[in-house]
MIFIPA-365715 format. One record per residue (C-alpha): chain; x, y, z. Coordinates in pm, 1 decimal, always signed. Example, Ala and Ser with C-alpha at 12.3 -4.5 7.8 and 13.67 -1.06 7.14 Angstrom:
BEGIN
<node><chaine>A</chaine><x>+1230.0</x><y>-450.0</y><z>+780.0</z></node>
<node><chaine>A</chaine><x>+1367.0</x><y>-106.0</y><z>+714.0</z></node>
END
This chain:
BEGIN
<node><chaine>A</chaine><x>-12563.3</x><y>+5484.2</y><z>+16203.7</z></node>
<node><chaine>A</chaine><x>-12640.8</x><y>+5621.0</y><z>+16530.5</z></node>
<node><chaine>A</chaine><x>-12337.2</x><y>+5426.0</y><z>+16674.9</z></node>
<node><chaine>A</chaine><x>-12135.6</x><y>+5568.7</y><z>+16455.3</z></node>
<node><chaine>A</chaine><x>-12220.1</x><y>+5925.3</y><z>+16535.0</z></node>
<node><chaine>A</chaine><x>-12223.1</x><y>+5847.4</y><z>+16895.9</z></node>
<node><chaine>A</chaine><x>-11844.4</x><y>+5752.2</y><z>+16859.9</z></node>
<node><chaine>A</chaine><x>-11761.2</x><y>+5980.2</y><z>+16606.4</z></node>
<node><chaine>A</chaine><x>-11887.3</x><y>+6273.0</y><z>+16910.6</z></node>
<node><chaine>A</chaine><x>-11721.1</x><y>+6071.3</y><z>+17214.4</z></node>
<node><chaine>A</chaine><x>-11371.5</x><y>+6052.0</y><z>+17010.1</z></node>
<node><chaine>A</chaine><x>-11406.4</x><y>+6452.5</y><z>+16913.5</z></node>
<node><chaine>A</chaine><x>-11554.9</x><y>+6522.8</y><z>+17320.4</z></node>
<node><chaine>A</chaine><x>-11257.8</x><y>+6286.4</y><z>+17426.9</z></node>
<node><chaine>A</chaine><x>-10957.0</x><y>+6488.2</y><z>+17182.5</z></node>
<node><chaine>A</chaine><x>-11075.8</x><y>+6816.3</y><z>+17304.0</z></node>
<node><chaine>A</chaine><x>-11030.3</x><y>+6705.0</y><z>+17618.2</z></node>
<node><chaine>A</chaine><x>-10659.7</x><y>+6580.9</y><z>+17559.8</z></node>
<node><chaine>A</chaine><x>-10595.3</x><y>+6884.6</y><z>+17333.9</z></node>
<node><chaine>A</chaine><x>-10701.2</x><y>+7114.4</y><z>+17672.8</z></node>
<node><chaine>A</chaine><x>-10488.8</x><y>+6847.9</y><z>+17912.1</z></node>
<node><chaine>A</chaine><x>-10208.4</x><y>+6866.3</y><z>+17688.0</z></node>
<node><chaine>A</chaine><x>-10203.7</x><y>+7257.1</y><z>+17699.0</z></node>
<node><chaine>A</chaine><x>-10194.4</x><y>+7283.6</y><z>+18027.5</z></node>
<node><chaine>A</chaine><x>-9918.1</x><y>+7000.0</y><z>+18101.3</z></node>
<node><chaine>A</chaine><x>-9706.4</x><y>+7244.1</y><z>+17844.0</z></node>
<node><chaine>A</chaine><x>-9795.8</x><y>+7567.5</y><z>+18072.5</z></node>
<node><chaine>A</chaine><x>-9684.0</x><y>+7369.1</y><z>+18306.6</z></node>
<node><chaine>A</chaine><x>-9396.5</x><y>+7304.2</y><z>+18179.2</z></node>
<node><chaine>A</chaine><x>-9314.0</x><y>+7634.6</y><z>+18063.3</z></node>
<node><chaine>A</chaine><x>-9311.7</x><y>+7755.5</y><z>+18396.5</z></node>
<node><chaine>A</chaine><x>-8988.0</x><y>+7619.5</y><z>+18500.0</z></node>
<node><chaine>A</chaine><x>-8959.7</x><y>+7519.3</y><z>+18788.9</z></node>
<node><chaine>A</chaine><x>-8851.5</x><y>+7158.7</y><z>+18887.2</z></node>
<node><chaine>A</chaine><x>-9206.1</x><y>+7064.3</y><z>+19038.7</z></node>
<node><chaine>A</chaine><x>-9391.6</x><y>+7229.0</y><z>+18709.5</z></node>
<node><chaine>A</chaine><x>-9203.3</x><y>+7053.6</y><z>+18484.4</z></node>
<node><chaine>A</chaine><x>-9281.3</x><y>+6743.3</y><z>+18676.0</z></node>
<node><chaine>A</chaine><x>-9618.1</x><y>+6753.2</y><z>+18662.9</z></node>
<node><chaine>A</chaine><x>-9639.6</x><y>+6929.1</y><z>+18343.9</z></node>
<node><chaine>A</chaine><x>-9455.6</x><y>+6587.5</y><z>+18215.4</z></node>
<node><chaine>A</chaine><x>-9720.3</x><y>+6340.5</y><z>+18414.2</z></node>
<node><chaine>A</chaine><x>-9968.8</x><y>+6570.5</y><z>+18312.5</z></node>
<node><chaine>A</chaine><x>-9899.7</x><y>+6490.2</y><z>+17948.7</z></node>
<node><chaine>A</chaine><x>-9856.0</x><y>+6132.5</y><z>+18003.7</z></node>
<node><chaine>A</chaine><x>-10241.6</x><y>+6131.6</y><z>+18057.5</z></node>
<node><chaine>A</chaine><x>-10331.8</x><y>+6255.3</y><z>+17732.3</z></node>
<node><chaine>A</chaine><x>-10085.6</x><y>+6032.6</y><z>+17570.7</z></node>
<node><chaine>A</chaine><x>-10235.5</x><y>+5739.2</y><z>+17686.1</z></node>
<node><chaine>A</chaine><x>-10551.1</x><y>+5838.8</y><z>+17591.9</z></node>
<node><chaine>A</chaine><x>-10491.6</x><y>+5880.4</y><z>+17273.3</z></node>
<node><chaine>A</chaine><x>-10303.2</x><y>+5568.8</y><z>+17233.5</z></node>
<node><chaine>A</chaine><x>-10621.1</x><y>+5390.9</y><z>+17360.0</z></node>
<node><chaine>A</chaine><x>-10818.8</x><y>+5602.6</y><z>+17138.8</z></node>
<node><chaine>A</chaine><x>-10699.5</x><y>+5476.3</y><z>+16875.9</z></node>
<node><chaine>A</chaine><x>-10613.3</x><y>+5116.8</y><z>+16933.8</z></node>
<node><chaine>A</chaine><x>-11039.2</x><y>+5124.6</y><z>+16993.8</z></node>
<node><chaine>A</chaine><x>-11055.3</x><y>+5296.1</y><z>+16639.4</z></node>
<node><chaine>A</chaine><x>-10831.2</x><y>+5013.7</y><z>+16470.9</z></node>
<node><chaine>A</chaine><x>-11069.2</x><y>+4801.0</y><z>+16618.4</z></node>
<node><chaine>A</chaine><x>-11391.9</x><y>+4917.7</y><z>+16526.8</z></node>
<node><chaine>A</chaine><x>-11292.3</x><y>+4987.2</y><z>+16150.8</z></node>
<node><chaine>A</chaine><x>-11129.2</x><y>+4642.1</y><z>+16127.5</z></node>
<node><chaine>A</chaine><x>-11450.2</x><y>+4468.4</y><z>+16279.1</z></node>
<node><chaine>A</chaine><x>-11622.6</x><y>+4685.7</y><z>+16047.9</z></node>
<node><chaine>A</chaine><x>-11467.0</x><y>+4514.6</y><z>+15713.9</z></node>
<node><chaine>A</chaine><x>-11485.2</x><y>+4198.0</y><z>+15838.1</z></node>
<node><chaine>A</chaine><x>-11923.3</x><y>+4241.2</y><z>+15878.0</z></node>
<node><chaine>A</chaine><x>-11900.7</x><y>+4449.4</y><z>+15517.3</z></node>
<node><chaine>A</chaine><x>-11667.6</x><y>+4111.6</y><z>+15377.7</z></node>
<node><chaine>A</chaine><x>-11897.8</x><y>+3864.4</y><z>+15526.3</z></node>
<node><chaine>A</chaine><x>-12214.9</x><y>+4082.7</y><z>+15411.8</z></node>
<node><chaine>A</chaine><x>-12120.9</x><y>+4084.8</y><z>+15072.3</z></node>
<node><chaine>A</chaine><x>-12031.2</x><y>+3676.4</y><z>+15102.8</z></node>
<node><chaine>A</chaine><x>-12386.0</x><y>+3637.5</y><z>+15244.8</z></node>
<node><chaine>A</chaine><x>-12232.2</x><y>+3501.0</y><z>+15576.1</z></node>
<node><chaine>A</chaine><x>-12341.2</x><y>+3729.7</y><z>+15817.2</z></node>
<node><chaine>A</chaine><x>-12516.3</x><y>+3587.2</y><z>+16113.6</z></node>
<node><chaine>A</chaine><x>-12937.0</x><y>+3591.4</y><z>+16096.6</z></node>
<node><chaine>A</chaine><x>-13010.9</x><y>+3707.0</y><z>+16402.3</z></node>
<node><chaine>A</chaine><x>-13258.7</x><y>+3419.3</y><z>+16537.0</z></node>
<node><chaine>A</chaine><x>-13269.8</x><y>+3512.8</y><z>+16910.7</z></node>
<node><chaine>A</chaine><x>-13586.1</x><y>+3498.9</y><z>+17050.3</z></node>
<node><chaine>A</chaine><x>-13703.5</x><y>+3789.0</y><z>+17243.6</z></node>
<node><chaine>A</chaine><x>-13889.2</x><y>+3857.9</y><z>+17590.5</z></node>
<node><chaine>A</chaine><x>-14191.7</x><y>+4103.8</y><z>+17540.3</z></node>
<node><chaine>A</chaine><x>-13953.0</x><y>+4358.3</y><z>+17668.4</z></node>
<node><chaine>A</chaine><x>-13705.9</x><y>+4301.1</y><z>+17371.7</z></node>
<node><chaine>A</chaine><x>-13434.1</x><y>+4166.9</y><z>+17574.7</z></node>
<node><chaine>A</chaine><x>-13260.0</x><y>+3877.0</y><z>+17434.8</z></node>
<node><chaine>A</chaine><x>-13420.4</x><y>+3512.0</y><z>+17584.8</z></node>
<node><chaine>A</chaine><x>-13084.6</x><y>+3345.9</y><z>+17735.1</z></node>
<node><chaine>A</chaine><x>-13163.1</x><y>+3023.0</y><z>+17634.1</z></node>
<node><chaine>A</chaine><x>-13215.4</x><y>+3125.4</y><z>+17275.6</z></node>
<node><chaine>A</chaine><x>-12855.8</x><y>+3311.3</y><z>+17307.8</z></node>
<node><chaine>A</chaine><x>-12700.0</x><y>+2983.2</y><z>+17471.7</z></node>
<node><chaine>A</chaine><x>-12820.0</x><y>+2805.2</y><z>+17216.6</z></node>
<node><chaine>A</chaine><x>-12653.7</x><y>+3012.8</y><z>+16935.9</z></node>
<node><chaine>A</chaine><x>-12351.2</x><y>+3011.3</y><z>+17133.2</z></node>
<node><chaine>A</chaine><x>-12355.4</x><y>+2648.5</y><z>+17134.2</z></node>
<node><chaine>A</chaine><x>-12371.4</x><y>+2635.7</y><z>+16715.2</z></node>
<node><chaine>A</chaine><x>-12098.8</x><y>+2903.5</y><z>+16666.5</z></node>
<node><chaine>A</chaine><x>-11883.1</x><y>+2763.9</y><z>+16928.6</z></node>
<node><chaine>A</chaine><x>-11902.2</x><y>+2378.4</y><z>+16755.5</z></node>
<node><chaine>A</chaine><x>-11844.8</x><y>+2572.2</y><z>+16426.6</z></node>
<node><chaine>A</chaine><x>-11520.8</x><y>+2774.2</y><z>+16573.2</z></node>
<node><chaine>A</chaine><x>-11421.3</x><y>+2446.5</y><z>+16701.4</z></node>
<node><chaine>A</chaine><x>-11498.3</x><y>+2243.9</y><z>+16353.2</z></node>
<node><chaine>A</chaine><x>-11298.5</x><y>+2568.0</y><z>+16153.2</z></node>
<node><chaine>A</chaine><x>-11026.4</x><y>+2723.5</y><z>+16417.3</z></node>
<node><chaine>A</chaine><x>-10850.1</x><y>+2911.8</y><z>+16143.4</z></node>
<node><chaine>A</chaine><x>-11117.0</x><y>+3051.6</y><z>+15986.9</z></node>
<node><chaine>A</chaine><x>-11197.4</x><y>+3420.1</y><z>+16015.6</z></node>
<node><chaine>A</chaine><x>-11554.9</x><y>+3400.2</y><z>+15981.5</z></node>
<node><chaine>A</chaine><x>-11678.8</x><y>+3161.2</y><z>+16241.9</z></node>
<node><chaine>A</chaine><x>-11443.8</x><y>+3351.8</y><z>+16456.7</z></node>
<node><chaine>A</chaine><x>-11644.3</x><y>+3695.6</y><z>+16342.7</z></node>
<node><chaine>A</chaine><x>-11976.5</x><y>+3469.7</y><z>+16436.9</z></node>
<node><chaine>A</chaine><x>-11863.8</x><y>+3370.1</y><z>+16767.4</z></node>
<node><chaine>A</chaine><x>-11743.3</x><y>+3703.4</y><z>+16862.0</z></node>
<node><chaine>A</chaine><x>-12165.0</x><y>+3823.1</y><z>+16764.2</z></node>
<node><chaine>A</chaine><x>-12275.4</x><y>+3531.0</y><z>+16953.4</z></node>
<node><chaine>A</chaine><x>-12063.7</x><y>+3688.7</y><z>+17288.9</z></node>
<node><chaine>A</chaine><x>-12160.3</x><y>+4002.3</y><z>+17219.4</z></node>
<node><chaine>A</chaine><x>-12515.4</x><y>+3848.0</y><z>+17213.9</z></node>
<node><chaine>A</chaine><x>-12500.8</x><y>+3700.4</y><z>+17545.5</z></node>
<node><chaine>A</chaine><x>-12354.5</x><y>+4014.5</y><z>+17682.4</z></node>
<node><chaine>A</chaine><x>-12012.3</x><y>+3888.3</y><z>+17740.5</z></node>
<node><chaine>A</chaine><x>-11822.6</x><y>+4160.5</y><z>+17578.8</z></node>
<node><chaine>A</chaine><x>-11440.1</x><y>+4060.6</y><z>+17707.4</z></node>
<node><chaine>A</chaine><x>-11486.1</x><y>+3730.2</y><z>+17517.8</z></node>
<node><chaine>A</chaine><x>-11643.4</x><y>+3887.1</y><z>+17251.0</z></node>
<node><chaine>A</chaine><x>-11345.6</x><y>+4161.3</y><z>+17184.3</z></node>
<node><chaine>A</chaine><x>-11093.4</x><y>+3848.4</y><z>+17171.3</z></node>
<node><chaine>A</chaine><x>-11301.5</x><y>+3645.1</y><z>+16975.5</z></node>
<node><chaine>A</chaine><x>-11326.2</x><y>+3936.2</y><z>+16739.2</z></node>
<node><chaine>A</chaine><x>-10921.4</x><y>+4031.6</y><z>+16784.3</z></node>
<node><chaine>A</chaine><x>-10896.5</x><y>+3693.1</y><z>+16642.9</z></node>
<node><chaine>A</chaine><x>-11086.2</x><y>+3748.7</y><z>+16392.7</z></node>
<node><chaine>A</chaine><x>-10912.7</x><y>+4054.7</y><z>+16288.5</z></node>
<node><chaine>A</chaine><x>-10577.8</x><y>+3859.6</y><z>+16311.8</z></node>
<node><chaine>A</chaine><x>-10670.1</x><y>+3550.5</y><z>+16119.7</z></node>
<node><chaine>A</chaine><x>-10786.5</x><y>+3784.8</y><z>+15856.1</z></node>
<node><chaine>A</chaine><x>-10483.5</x><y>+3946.9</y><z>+15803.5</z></node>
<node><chaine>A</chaine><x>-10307.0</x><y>+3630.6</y><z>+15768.2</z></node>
<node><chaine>A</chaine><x>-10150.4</x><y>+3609.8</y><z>+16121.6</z></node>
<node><chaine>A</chaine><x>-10154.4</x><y>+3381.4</y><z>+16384.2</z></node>
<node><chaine>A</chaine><x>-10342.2</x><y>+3498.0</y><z>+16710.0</z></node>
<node><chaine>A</chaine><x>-10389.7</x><y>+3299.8</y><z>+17050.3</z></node>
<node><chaine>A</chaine><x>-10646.4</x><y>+3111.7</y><z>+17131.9</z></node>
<node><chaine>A</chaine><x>-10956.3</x><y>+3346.6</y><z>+17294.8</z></node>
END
């Protein structure tokens, strides 16, 4: 829950700041002049993109989202049996081990969604969070009945 509200505050923070951006690439704009309405133009660009990337992350998260609630409600969802240090950080051989499993099991079922969704938690476990966002796009894709590359 707290995740969620941290997001939820970051996207609102982050559309203010477009909204504010935005404004002032159109002042710029408005202005007239050939070098205004240049950089009122690039100045817009910026906000665009941010929003784009806004909410390509959004897609994301709510699609990852139904996959855990789908796999929750199938039981599937991955125990977490990591052991811990006394500090609570995760023991790496305990996450290379679970990487190990899920990785076989990804290998055993390449086309199905749910060992992909595992794999992706066993990354995201061992703190490598670029394989862990493909694993999961993968995921995502094979739910929806497409075809994605190989992460």
């Amino acid at each position: 829950m707290r995740a969620k509200i941290t997001y939820a505050v970051t996207a609102a923070v982050l559309v203010f700041y477009f909204v504010l951006v935005g404004s002032r690439g159109v002042l710029l704009i408005t202005t007239g002049t050939p070098l205004t309405v240049t950089f009122g133009v690039a100045v817009l660009i910026l906000p665009g993109i941010g929003v784009w990337f806004l909410w390509k992350n959004t897609q994301f998260v709510r699609r990852a989202n139904q996959l855990a609630a789908e796999l929750d409600a199938e039981g599937g969802l991955p125990v977490d049996e990591l052991r811990r240090t006394p500090s609570g950080r995760i023991d790496r051989d305990s996450a290379d081990e679970v990487f190990a499993r899920r990785k076989a099991e990804t290998e055993d079922a390449p086309e199905d969604w749910r060992s992909w969704f595992r794999l992706a938690v066993a990354y995201q476990d061992a703190r490598d969070t670029p394989r862990a966002r493909k694993a999961m796009q993968r995921a995502i894709a094979l739910h929806q009945g497409r075809r994605a590359e190989a992460a």
